[in-house]
Each structure stands twice: as structure tokens, then as C-alpha cells.
CHARMM internal coordinates of N, CA and C (Angstrom, degrees):
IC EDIT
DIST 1 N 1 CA 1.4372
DIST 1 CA 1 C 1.5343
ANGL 1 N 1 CA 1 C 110.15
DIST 1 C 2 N 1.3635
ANGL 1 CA 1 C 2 N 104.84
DIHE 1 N 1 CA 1 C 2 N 139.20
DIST 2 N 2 CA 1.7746
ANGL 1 C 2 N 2 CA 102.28
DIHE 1 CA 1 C 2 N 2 CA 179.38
DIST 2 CA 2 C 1.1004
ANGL 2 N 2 CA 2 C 116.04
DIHE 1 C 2 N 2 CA 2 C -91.27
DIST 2 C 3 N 1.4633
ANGL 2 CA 2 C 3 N 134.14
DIHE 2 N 2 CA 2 C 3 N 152.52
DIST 3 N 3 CA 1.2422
ANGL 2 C 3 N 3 CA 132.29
DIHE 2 CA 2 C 3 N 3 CA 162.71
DIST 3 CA 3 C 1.4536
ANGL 3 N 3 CA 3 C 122.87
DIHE 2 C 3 N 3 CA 3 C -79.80
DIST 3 C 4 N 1.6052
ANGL 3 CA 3 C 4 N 121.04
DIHE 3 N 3 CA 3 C 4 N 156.55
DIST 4 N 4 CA 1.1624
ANGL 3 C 4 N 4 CA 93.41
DIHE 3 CA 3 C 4 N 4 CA -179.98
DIST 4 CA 4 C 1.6009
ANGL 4 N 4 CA 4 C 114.18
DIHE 3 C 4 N 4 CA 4 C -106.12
DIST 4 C 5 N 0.8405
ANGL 4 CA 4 C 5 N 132.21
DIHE 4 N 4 CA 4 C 5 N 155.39
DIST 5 N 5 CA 1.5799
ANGL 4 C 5 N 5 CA 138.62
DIHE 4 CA 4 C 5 N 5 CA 177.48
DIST 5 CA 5 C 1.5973
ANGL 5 N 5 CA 5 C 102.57
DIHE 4 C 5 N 5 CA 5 C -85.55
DIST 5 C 6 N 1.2821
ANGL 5 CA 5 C 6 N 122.88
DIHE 5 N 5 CA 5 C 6 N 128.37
DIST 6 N 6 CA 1.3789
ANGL 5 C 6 N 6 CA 140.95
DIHE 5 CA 5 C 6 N 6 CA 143.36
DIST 6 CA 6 C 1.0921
ANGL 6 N 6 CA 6 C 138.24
DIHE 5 C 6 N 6 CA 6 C -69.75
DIST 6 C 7 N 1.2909
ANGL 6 CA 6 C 7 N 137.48
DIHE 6 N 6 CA 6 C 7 N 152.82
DIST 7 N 7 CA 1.6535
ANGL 6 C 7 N 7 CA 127.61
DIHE 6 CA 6 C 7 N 7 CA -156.30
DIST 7 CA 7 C 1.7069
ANGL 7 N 7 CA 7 C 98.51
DIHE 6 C 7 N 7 CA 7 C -94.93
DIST 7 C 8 N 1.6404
ANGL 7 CA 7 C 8 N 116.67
DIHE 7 N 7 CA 7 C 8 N -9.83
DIST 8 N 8 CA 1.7193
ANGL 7 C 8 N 8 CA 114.34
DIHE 7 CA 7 C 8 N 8 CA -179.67
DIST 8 CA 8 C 1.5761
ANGL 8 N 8 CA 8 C 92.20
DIHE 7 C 8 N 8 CA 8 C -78.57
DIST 8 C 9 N 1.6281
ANGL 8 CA 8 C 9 N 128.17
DIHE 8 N 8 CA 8 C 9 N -32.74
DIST 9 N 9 CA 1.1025
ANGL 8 C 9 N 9 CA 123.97
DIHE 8 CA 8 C 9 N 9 CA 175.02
DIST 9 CA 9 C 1.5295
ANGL 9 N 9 CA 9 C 116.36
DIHE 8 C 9 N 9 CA 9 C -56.78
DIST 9 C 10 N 1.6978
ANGL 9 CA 9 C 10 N 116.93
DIHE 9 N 9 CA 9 C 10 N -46.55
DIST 10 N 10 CA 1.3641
ANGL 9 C 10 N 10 CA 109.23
DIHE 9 CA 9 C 10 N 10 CA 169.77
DIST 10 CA 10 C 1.2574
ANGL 10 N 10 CA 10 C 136.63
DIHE 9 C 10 N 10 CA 10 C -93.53
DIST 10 C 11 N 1.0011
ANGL 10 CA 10 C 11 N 86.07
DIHE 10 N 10 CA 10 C 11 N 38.29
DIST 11 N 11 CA 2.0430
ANGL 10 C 11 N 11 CA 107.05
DIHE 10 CA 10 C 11 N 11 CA -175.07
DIST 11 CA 11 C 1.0137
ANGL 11 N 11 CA 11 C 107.68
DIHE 10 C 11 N 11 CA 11 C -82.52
DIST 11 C 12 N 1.3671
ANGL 11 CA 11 C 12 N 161.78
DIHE 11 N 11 CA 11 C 12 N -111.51
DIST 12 N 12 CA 0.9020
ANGL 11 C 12 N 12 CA 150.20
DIHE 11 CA 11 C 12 N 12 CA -38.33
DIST 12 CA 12 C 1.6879
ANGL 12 N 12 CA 12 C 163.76
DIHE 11 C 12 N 12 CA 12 C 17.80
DIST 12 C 13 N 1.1388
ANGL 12 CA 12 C 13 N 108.48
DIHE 12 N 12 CA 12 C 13 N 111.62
DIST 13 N 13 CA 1.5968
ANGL 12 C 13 N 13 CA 113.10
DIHE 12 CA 12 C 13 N 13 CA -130.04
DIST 13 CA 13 C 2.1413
ANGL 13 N 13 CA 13 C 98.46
DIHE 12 C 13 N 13 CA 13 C -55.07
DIST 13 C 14 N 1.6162
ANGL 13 CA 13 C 14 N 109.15
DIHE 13 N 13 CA 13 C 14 N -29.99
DIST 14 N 14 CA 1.3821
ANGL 13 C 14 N 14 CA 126.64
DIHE 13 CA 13 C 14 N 14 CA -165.90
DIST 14 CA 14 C 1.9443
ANGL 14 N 14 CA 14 C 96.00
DIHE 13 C 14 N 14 CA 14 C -70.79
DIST 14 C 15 N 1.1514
ANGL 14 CA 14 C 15 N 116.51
DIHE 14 N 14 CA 14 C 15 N -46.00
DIST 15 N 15 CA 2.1578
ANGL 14 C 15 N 15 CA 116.17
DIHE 14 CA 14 C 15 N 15 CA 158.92
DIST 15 CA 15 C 1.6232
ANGL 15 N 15 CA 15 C 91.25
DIHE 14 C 15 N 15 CA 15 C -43.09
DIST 15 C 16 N 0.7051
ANGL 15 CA 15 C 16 N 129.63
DIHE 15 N 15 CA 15 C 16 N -76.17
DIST 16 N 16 CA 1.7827
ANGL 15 C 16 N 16 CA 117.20
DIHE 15 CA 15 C 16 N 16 CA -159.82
DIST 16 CA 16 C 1.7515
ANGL 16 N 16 CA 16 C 117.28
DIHE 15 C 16 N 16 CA 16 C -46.30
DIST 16 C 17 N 1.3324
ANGL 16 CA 16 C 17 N 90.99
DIHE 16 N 16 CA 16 C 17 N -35.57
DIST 17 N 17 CA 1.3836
ANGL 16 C 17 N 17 CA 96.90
DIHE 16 CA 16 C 17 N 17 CA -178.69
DIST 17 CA 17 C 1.1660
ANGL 17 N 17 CA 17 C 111.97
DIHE 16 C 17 N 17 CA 17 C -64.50
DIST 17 C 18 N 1.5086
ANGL 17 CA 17 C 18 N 126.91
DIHE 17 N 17 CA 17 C 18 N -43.03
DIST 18 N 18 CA 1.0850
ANGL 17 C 18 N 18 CA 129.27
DIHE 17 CA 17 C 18 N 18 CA -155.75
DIST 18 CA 18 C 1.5491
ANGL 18 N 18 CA 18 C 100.18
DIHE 17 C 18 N 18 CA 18 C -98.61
DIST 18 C 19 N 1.2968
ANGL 18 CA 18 C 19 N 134.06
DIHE 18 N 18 CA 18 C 19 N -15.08
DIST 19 N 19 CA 1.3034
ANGL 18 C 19 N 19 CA 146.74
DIHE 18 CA 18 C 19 N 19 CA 155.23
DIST 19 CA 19 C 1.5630
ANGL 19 N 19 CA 19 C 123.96
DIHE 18 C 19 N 19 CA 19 C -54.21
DIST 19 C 20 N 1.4977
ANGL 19 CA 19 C 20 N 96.19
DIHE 19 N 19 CA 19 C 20 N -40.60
DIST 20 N 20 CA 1.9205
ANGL 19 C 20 N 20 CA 104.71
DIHE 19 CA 19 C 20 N 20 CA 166.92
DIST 20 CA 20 C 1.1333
ANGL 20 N 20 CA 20 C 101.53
DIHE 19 C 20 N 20 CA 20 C -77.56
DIST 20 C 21 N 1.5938
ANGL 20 CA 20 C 21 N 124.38
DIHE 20 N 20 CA 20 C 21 N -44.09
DIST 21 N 21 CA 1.6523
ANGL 20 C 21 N 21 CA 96.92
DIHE 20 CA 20 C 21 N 21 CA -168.40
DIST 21 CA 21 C 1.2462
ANGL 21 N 21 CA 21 C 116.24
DIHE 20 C 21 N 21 CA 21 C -76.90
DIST 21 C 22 N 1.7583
ANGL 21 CA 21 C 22 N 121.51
DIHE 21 N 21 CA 21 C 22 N 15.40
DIST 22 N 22 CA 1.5191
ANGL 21 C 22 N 22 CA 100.71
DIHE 21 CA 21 C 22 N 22 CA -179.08
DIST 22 CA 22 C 1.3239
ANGL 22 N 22 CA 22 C 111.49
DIHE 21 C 22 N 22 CA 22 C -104.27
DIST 22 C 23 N 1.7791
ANGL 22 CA 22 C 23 N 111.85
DIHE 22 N 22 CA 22 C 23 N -22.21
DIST 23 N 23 CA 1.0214
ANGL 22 C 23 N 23 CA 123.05
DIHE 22 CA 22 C 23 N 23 CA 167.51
DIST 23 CA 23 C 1.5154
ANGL 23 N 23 CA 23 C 118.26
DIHE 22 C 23 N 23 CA 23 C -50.21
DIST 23 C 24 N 0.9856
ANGL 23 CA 23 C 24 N 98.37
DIHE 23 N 23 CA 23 C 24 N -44.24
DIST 24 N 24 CA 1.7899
ANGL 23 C 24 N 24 CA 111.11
DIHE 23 CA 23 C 24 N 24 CA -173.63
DIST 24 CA 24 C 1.7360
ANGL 24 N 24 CA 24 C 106.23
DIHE 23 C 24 N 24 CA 24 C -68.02
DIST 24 C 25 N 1.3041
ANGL 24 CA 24 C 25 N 103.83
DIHE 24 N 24 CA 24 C 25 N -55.23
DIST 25 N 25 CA 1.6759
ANGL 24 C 25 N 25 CA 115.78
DIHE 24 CA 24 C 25 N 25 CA 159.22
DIST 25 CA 25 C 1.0478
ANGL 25 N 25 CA 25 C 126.98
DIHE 24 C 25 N 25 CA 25 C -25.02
DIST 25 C 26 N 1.4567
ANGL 25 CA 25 C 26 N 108.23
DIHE 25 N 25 CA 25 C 26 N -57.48
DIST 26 N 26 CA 1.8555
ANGL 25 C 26 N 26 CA 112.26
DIHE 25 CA 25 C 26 N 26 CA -162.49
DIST 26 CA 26 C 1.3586
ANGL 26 N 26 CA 26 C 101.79
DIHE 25 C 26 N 26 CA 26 C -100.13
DIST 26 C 27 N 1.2308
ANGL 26 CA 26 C 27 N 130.64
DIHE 26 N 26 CA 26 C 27 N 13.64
DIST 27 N 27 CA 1.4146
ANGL 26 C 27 N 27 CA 128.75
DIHE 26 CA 26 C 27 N 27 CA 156.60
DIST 27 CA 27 C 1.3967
ANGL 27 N 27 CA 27 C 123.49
DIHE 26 C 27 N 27 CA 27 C -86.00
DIST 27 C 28 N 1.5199
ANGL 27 CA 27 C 28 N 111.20
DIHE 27 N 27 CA 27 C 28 N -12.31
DIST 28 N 28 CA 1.9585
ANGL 27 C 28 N 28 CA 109.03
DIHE 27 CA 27 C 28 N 28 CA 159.03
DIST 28 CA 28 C 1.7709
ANGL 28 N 28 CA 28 C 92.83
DIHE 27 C 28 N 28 CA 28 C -104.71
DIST 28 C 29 N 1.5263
ANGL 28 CA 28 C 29 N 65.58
DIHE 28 N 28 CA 28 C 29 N 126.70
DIST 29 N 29 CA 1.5254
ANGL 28 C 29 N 29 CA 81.59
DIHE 28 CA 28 C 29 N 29 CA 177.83
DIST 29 CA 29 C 2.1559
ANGL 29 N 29 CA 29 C 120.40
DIHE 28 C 29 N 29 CA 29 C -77.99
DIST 29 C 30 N 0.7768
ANGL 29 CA 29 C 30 N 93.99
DIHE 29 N 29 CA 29 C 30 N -6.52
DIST 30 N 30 CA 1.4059
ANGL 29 C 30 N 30 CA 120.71
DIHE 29 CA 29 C 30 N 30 CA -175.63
DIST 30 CA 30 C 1.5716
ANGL 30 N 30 CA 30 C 133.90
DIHE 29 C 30 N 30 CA 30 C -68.21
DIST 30 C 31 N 2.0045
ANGL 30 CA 30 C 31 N 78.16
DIHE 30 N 30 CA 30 C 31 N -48.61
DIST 31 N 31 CA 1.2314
ANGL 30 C 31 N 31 CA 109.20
DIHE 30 CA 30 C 31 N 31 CA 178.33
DIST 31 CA 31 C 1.7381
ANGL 31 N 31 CA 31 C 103.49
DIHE 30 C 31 N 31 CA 31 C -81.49
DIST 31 C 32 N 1.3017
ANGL 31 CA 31 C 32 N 113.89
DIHE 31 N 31 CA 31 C 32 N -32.47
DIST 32 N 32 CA 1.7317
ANGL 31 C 32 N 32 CA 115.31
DIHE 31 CA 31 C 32 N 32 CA -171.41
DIST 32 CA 32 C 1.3538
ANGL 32 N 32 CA 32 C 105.72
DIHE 31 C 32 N 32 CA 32 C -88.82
DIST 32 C 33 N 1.3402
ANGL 32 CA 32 C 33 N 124.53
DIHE 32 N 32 CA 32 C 33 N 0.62
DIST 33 N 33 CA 1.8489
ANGL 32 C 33 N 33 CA 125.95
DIHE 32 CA 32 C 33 N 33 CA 164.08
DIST 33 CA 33 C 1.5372
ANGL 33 N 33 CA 33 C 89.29
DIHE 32 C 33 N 33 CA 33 C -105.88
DIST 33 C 34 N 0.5848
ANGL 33 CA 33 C 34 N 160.23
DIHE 33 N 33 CA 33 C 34 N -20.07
DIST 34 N 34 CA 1.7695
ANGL 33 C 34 N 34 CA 132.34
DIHE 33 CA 33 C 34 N 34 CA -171.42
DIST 34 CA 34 C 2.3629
ANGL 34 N 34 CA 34 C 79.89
DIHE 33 C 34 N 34 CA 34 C -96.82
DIST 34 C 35 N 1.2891
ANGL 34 CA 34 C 35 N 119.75
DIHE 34 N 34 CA 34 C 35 N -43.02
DIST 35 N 35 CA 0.9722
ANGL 34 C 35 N 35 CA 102.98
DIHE 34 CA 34 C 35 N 35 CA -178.31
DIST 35 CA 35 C 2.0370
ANGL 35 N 35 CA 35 C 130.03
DIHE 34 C 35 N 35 CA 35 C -47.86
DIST 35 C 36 N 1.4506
ANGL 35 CA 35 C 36 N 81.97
DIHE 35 N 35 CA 35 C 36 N -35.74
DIST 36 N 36 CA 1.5509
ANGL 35 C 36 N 36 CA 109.11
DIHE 35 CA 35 C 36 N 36 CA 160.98
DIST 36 CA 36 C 1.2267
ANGL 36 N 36 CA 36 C 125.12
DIHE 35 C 36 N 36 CA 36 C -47.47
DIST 36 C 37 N 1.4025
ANGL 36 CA 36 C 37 N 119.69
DIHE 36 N 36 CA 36 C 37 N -55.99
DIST 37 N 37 CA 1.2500
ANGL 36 C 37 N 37 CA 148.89
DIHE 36 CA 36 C 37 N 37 CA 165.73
DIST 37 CA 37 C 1.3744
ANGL 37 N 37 CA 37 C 133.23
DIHE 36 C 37 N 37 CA 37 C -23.20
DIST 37 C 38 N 1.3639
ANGL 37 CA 37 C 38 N 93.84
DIHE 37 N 37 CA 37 C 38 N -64.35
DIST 38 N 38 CA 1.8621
ANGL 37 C 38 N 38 CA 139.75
DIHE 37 CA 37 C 38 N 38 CA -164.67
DIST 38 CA 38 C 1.7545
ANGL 38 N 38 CA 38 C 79.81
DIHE 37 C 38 N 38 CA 38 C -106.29
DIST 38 C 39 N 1.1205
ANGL 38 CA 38 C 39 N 154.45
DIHE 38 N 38 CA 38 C 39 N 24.70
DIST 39 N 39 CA 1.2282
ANGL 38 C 39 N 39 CA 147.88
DIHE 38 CA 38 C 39 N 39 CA 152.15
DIST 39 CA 39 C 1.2293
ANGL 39 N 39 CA 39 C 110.34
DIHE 38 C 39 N 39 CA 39 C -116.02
DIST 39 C 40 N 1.7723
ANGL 39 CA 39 C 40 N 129.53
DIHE 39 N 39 CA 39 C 40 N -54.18
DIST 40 N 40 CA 1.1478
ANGL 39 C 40 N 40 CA 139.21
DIHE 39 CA 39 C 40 N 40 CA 150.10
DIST 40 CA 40 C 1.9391
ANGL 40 N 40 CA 40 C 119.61
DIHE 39 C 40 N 40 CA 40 C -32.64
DIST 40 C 41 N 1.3974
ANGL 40 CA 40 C 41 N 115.91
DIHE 40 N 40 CA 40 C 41 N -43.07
DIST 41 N 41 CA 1.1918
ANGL 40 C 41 N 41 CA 95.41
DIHE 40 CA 40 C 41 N 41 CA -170.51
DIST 41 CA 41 C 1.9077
ANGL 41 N 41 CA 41 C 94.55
DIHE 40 C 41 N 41 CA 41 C -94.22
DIST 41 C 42 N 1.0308
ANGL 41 CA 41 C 42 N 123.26
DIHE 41 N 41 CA 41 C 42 N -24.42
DIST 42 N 42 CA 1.5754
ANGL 41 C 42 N 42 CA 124.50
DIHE 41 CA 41 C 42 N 42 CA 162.55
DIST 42 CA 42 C 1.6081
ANGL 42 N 42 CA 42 C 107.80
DIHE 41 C 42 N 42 CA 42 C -47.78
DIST 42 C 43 N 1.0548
ANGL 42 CA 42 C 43 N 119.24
DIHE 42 N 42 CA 42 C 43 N -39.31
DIST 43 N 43 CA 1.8045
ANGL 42 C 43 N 43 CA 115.29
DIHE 42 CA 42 C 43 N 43 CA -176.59
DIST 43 CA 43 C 1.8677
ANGL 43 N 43 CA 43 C 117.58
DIHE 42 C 43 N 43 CA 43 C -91.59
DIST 43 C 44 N 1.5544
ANGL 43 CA 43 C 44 N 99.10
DIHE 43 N 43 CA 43 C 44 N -19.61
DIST 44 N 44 CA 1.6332
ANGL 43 C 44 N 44 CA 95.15
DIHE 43 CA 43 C 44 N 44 CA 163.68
DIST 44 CA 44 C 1.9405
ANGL 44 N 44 CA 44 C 100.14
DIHE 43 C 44 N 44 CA 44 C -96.91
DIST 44 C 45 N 1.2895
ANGL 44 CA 44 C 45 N 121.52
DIHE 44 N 44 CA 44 C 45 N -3.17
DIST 45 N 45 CA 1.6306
ANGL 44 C 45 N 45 CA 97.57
DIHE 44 CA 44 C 45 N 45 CA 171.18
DIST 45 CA 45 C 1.7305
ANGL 45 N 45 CA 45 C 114.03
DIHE 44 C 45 N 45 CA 45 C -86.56
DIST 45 C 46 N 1.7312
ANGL 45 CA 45 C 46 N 94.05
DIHE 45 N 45 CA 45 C 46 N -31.11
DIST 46 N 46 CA 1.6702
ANGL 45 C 46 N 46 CA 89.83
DIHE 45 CA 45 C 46 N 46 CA 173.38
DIST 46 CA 46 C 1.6688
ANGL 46 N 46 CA 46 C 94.27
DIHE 45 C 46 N 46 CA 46 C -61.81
DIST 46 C 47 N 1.2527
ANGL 46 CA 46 C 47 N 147.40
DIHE 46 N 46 CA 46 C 47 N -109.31
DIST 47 N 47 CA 1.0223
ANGL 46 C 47 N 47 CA 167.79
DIHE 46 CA 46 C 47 N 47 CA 162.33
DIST 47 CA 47 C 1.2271
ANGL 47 N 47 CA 47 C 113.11
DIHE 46 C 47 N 47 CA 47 C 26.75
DIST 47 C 48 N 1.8195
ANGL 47 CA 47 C 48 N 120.34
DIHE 47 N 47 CA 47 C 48 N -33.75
DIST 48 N 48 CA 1.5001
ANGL 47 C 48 N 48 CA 102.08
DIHE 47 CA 47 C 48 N 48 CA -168.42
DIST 48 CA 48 C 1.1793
ANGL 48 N 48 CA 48 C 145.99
DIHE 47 C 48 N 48 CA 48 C -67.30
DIST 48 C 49 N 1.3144
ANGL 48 CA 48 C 49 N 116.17
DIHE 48 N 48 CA 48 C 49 N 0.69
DIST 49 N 49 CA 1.2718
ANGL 48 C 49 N 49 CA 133.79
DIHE 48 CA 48 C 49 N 49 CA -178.34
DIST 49 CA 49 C 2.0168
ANGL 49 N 49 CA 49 C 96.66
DIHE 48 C 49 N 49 CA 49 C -81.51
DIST 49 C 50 N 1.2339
ANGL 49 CA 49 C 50 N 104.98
DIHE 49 N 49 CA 49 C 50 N -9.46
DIST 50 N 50 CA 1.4246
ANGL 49 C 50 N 50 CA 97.02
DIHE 49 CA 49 C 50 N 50 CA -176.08
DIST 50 CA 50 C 1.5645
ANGL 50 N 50 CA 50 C 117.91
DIHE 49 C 50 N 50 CA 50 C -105.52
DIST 50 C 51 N 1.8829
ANGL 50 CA 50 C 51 N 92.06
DIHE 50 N 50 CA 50 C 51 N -20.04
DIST 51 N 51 CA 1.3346
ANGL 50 C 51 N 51 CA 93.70
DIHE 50 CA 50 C 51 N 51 CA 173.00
DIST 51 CA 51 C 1.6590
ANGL 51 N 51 CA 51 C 119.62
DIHE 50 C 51 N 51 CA 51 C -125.43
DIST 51 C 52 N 1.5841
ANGL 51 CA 51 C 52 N 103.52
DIHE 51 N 51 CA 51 C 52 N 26.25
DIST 52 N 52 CA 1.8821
ANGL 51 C 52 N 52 CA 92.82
DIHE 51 CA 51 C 52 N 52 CA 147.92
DIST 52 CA 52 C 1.7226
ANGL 52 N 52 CA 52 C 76.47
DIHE 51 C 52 N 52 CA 52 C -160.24
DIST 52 C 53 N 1.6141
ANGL 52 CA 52 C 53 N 100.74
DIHE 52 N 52 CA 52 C 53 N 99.59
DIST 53 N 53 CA 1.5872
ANGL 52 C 53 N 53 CA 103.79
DIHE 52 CA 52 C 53 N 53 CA 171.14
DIST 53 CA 53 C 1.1905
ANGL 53 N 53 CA 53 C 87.53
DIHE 52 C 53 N 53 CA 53 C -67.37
DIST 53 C 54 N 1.0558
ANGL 53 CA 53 C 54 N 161.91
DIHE 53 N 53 CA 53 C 54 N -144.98
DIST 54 N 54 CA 1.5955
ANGL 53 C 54 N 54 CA 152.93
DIHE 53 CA 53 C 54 N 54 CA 101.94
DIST 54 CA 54 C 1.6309
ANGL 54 N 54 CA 54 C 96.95
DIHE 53 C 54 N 54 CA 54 C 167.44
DIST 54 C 55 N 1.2261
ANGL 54 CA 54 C 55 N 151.66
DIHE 54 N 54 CA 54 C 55 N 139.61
DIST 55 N 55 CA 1.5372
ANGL 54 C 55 N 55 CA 158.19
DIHE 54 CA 54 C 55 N 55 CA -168.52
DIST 55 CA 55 C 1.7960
ANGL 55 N 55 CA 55 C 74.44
DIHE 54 C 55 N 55 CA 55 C -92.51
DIST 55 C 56 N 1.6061
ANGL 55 CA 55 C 56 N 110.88
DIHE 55 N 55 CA 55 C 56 N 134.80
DIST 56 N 56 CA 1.0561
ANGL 55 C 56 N 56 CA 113.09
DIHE 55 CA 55 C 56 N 56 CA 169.47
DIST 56 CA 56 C 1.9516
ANGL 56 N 56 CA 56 C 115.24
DIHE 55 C 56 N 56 CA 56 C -91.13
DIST 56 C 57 N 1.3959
ANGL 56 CA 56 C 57 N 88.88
DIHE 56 N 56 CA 56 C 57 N 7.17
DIST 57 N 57 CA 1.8960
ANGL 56 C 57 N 57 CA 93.02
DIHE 56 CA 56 C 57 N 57 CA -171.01
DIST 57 CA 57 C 1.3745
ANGL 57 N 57 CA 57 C 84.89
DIHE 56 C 57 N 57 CA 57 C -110.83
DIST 57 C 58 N 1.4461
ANGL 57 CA 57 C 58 N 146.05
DIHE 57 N 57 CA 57 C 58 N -32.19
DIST 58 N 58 CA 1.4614
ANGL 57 C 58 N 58 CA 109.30
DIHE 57 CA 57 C 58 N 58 CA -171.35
DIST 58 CA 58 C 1.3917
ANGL 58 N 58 CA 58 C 116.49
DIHE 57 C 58 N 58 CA 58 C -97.38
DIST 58 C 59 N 1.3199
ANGL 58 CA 58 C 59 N 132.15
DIHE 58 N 58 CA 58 C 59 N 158.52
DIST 59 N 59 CA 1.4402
ANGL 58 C 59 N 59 CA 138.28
DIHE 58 CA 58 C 59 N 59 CA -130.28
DIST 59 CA 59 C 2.0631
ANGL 59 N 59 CA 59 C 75.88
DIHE 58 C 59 N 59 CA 59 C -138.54
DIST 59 C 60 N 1.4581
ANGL 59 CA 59 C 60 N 84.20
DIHE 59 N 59 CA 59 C 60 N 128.24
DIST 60 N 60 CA 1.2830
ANGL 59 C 60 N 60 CA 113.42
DIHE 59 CA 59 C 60 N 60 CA 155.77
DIST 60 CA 60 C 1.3896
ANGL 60 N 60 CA 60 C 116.04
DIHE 59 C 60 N 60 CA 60 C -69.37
DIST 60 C 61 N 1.4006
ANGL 60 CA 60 C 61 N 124.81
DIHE 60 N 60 CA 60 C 61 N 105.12
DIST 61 N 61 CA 1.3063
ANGL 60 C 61 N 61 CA 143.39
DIHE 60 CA 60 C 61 N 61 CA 155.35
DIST 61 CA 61 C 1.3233
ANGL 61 N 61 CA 61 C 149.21
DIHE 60 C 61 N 61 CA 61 C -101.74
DIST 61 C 62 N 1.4979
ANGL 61 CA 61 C 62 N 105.14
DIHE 61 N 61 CA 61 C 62 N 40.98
DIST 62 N 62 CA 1.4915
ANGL 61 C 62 N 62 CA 133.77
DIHE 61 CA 61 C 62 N 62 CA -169.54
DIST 62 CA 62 C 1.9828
ANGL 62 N 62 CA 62 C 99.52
DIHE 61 C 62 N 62 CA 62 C -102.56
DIST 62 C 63 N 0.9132
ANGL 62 CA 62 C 63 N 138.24
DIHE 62 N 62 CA 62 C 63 N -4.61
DIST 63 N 63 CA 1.7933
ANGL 62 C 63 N 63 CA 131.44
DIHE 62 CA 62 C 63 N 63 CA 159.06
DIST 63 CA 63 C 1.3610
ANGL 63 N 63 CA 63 C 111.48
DIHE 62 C 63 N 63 CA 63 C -108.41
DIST 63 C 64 N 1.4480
ANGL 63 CA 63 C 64 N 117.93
DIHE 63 N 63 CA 63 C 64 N 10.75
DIST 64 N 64 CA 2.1292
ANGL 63 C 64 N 64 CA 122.44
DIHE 63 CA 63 C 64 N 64 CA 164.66
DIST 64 CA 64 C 1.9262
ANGL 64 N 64 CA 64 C 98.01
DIHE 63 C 64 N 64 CA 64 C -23.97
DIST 64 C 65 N 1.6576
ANGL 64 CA 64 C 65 N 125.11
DIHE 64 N 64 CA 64 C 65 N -59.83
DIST 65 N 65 CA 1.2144
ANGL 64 C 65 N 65 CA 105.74
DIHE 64 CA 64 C 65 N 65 CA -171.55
DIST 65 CA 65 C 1.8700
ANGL 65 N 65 CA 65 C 127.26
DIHE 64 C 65 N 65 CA 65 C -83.88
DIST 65 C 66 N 1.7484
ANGL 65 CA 65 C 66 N 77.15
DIHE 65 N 65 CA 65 C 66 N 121.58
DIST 66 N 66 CA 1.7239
ANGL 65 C 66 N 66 CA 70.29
DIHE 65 CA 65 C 66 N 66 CA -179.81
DIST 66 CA 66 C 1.8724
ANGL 66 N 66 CA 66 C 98.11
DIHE 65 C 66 N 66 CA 66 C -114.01
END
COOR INIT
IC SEED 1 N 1 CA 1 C
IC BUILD
């Protein structure tokens, strides 16, 4: 007769770990907005070149006539 194998058997014991600490995590709420945060300003520093291509030293000079 075969036994059967379970998927906690083919888990890996290091997924659990990291499964409790999120549980445990996302219950301060505090901690998962500053986590937000610190993700948000990580995704506009990769990014910024995409979101102000713009030379921050040269000055738009297209309204000179007044």
C-alpha cells in the first residue's frame, strides 16, 4: 500500500518561515504603510529618469514675451 505524500511534506520548511513572518507582519498596521512607503520611494528612485527626464538646471524659456 502507498502512502500518500502531502504538499506541507513538499514544502519546504524555509516557505513557512517566511509565511509566519508575514502573518505576524501584516497585523501592525503601521509597520505595512511605512512598508508601502519605503517601496513607493524605492520605485520612483529606480524610475526617475523615466519620470522627470527633464535636465533639472535648464530653464524653460518658451513665455520670454510678455
Amino acid at each position: 500500500m502507498q502512502s500518500e505524500i502531502t504538499l506541507a511534506e513538499l514544502t519546504p520548511q524555509r516557505a513557512g518561515a517566511w509565511r509566519e513572518f508575514w502573518l505576524a507582519f501584516r497585523e501592525n498596521r503601521g509597520a505595512v504603510i511605512g512598508l508601502g512607503i519605503v517601496a513607493a520611494i524605492a520605485f520612483i528612485a529606480v524610475f526617475a529618469n523615466v519620470l522627470a527626464p527633464h535636465n533639472p538646471i535648464e530653464q524653460y524659456k518658451g513665455f520670454t514675451k510678455l
